[in-house]
C-alpha positions, -999 to +999 in steps of 0.1 A: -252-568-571-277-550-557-311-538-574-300-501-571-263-507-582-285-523-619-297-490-616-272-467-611-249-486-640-276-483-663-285-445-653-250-443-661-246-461-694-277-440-702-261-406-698-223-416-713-247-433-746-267-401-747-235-377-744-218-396-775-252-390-790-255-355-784-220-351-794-227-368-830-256-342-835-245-313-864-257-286-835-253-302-803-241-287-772-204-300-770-202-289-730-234-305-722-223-335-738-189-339-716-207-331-689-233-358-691-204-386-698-183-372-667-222-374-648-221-409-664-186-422-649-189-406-616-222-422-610-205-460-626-175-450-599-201-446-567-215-478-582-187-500-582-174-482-545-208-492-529-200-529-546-164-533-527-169-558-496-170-542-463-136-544-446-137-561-415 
């Protein structure tokens, strides 16, 4: 695993943490919170597409 797929997983796990976070809060923004966990598995799917061995 490359240095920027770490990255990208933990960018990810950052935003699907902080949209359960926000969506715990007595006020918070229920849309914004989807949003950032969709944000959060898109960027963990691009991560684990760039992963995949290069067909020969």
């Amino acid at each position: 695993m490359s240095p920027i797929t770490g990255l990208a997983l933990a960018a990810a796990l950052a935003l699907v943490l902080g949209g359960l976070w926000l969506l715990q809060q007595p006020g918070g923004n229920r849309t914004k919170a989807i949003l950032m966990m969709v944000a959060g598995a898109v960027i963990a799917f691009n991560a684990w597409v760039v992963s995949l061995p290069v067909p020969a």
